[in-house]
TORSELO-516413 format. One line per 5 residues: for each residue z, y, x of N, C-alpha, C, O. Coordinates in steps of 0.2 Angstrom, whole numbers, plus 5000, padded with zeros to 4 digits. Each point is the difference from the previous one (the first is absolute). Layout:
Z/Y/X/Z/Y/X/Z/Y/X/Z/Y/X | ... .
This chain:
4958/5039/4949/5003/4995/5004/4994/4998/5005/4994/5000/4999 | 5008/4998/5008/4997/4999/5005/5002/4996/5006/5006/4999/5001 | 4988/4998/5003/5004/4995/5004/5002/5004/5006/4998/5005/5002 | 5008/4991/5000/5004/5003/5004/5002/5007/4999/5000/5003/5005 | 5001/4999/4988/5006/5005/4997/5005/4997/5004/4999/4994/5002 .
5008/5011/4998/5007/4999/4999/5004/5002/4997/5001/5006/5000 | 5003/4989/4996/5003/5003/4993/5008/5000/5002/5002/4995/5003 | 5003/5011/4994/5006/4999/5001/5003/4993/4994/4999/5000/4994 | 5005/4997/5010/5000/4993/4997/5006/5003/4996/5004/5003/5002 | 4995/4996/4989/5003/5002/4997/5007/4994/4995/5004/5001/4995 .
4995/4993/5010/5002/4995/4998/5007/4999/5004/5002/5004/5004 | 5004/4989/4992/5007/5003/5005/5001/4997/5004/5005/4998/5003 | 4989/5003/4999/4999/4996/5011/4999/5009/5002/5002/5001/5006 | 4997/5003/4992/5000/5006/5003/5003/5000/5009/4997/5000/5005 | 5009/5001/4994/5004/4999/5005/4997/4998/5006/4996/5004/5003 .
5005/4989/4998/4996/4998/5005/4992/4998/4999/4997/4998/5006 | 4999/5003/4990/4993/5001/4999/4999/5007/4996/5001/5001/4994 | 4998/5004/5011/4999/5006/4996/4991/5002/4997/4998/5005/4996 | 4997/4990/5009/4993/5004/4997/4996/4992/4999/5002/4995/5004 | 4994/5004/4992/4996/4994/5000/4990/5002/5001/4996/5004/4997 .
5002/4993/5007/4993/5004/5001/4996/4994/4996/5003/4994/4999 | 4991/5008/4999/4997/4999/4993/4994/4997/5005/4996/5003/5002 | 5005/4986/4998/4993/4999/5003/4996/4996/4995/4997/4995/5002 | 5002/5007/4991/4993/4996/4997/4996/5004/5000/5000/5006/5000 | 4995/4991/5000/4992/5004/5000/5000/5003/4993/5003/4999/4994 .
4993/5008/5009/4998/5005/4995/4992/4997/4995/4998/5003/4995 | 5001/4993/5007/4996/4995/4995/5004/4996/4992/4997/4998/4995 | 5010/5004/5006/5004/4998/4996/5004/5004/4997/5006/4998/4998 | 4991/5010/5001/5004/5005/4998/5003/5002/4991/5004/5003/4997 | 4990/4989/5001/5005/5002/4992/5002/4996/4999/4997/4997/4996 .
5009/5000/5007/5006/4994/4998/5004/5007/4999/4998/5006/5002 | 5007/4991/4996/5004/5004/4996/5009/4997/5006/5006/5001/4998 | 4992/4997/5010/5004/4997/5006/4995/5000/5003/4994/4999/5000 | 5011/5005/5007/4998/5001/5008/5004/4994/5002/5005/4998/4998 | 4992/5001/5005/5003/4996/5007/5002/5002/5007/4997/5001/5004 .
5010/4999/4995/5001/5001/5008/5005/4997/5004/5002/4995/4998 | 5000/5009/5010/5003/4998/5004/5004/5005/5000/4999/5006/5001 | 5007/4990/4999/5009/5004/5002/4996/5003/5008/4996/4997/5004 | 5008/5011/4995/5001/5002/5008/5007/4999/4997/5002/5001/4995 | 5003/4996/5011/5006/5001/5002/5003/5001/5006/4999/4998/5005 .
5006/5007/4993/5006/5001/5005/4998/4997/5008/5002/4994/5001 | 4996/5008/5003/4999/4996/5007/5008/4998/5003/5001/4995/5004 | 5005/5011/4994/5006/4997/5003/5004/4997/4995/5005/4998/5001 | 4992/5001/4993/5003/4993/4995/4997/4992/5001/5000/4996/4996 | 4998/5003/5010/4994/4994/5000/5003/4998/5007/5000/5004/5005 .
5003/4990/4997/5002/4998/5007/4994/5001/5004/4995/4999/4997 | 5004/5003/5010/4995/5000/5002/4997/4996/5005/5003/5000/5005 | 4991/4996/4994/4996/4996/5006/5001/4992/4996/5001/4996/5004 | 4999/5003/4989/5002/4996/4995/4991/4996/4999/4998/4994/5001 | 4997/5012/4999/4995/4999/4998/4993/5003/5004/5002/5005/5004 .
4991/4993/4996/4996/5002/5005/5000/5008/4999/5000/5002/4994 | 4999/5003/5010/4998/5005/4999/4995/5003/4996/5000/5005/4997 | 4993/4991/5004/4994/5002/4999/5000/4998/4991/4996/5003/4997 | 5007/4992/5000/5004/5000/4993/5005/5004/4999/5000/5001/4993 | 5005/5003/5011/5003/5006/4995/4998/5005/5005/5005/5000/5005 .
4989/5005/4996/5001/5004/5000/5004/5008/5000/5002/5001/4994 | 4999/5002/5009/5005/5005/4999/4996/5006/4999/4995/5001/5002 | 5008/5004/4994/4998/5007/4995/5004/5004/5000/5004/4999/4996 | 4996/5007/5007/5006/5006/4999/4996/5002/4993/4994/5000/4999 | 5011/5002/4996/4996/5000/4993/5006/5006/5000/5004/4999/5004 .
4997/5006/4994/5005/5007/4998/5006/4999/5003/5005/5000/4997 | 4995/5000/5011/5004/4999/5005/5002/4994/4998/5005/5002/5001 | 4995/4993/4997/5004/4992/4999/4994/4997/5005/4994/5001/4999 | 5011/4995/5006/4993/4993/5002/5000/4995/4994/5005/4999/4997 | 4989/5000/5003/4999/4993/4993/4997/4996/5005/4998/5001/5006 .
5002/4993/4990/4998/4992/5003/4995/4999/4994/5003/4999/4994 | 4991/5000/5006/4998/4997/4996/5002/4991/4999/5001/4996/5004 | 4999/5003/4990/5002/4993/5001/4996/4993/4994/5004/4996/4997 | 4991/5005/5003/4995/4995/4998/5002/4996/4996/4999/5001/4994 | 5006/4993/5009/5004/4995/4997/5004/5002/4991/5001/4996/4996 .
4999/5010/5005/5004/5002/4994/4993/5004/4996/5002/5005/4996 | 4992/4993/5004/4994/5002/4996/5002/5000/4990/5002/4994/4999 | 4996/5010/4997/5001/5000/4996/4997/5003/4993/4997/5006/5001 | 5003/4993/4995/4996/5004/4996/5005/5006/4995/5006/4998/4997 | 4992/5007/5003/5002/5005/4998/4998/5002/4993/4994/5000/5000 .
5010/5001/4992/4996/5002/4997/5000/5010/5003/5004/5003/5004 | 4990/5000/4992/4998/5006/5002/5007/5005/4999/5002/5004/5004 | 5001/4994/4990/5004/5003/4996/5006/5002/5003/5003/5005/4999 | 4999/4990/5007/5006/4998/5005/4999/5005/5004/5006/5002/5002 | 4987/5001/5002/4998/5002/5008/5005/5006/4999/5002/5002/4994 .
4999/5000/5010/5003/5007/5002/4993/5005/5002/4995/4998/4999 | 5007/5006/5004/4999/5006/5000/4993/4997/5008/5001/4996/5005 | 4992/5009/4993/4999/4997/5009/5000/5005/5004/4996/5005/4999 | 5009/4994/5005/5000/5004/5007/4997/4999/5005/5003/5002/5005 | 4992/4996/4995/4997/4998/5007/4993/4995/5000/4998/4998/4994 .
4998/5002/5012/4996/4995/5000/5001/4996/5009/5001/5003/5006 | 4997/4989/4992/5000/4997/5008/4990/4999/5000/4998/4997/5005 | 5000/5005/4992/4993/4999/5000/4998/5000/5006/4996/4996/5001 | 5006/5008/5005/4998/5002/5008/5002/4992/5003/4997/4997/5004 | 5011/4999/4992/4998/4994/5005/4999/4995/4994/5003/4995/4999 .
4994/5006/4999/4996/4994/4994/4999/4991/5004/5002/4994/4998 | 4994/5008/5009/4998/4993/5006/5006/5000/5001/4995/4997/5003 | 5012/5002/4997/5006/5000/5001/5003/4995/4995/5001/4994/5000 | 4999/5009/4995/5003/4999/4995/4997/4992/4995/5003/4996/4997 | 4989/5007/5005/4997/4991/4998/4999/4995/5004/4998/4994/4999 .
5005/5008/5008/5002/4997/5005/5005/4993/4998/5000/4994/5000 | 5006/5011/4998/5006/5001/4997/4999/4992/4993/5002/4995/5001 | 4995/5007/4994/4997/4997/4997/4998/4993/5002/5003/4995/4998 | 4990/5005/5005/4998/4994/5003/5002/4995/5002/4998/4994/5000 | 5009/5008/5003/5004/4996/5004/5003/4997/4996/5000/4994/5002 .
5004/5008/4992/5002/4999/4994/4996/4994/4996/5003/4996/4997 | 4992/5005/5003/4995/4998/4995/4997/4995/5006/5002/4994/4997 | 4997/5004/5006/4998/4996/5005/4992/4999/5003/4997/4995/5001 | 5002/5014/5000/4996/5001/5004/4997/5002/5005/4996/5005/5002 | 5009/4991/5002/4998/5001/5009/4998/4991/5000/4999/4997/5005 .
């Protein structure tokens, strides 16, 4: 497990949330829960609802994703899907993302 993994959401949000990326620190690697954020479906989400720079977009295995913060969550391990991917390249995005959330701007 790693931050800013992508794991295929193996939960029965699949549909319209198909990957969840993995943002707790790797300083907390023996809980037995990640924490993460739904990507979801970009054409399941009305569009211009919410700021840009808070949902993010992802082409993740051709799907655009919306990261979506609001919906932050803890995962146990047991749950994660499979990982296909990493956002590690936009990390400053993503805790962006977060901050905004958390109410650090």
């Amino acid at each position: 497990m790693a931050r800013f993994e992508v794991y295929a959401n193996a939960g029965n949000s699949k549909a319209n949330t198909p990957y969840l990326v993995d943002v707790q620190s790797d300083f907390l690697e023996g809980l037995t829960f990640r924490v993460v954020v739904p990507l979801i479906r970009a054409d399941s989400f009305p569009p211009g609802k919410l700021p840009a720079d808070f949902t993010p977009l992802f082409e993740i295995g051709g799907i655009q994703c919306m990261l979506h913060p609001a919906f932050i969550a803890s995962v146990p391990l047991s749950e994660l899907g499979p990982t296909i991917g990493s956002l590690r390249a936009h990390r400053d995005t993503i805790t962006a993302a977060l901050d905004r959330l958390l109410g650090g701007y």
